[in-house]
C-alpha positions as CSV (number, residue, x, y, z in Angstrom):
1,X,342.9,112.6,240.2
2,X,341.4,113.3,237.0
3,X,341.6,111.7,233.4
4,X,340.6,111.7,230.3
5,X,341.3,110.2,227.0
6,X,341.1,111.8,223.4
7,X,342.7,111.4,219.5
8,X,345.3,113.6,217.8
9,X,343.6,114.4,214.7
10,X,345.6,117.5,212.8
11,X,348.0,115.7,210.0
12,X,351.4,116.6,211.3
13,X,350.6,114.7,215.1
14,X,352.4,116.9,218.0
15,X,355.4,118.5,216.3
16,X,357.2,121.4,217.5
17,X,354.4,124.1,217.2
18,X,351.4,122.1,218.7
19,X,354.1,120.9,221.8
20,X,354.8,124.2,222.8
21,X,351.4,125.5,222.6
22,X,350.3,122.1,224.6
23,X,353.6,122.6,226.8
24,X,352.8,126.4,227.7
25,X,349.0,125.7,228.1
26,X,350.0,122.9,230.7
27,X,352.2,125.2,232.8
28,X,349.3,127.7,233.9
29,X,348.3,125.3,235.9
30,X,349.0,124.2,239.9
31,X,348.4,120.4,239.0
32,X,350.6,118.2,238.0
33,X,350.1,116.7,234.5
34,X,351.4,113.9,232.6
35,X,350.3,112.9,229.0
36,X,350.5,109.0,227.5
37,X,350.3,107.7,224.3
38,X,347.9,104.8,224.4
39,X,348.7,104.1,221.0
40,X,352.1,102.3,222.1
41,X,353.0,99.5,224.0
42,X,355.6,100.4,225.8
43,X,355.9,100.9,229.3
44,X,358.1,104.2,228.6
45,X,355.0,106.1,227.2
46,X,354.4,108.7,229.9
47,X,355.2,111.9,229.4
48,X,355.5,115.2,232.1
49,X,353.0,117.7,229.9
50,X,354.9,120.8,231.3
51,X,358.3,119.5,230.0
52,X,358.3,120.0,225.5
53,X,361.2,117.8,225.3
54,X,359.0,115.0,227.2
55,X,356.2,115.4,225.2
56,X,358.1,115.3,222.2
57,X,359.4,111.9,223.2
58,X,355.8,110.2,223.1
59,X,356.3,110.7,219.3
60,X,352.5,111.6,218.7
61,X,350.8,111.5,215.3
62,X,347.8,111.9,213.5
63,X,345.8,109.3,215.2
64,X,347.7,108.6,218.6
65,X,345.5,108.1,221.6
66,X,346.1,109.8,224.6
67,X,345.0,110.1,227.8
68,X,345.9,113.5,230.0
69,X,345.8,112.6,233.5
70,X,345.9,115.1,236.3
71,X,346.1,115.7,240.1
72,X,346.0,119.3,242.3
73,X,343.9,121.7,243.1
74,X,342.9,122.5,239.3
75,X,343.3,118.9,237.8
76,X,339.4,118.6,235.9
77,X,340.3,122.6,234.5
78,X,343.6,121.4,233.4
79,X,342.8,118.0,231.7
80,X,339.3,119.6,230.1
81,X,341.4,122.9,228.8
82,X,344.2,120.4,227.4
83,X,341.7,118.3,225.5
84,X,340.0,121.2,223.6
85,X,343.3,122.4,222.4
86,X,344.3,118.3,221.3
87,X,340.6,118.1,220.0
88,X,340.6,121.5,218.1
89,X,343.9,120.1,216.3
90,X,346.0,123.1,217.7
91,X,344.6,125.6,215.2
92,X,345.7,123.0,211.9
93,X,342.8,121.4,211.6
């Protein structure tokens, strides 16, 4: 298992655009992959990073912190390739 934690920083947080591009980049890969927001405290805050509707549910904004967390075969590639897309603001920024 792999994990790592990082901040949305483009203005508009993860709204349709950014989820799909985060959704799609998620799904070429073997491991699974779940995304939380760390910026809320409820238990319900786990999301699966392949599924857009999911994501969409953590309702991340500018600011959220969240932690990618993944296990398979290609978990370190997966988490590291999904945090340079969050961190480079999905092309917004």
């Amino acid at each position: 298992m792999y994990r790592r934690t990082t901040t949305v920083i483009n203005r508009t947080g993860l709204h349709a655009r950014p989820a799909s591009q985060f959704t799609n980049a998620a799904k070429a890969f073997d491991s699974r992959i779940s995304i939380r927001n760390l910026s809320l405290k409820e238990q319900d805050n786990i999301a699966n990073a392949k599924s857009i509707i999911s994501v969409l549910t953590l309702a991340l904004v500018q600011g959220s912190e969240v932690e990618l967390t993944a296990e398979g075969p290609d978990e370190q590639q997966a988490v590291d390739s999904l945090i340079e897309l969050i961190d480079g603001g999905f092309g917004e920024v």
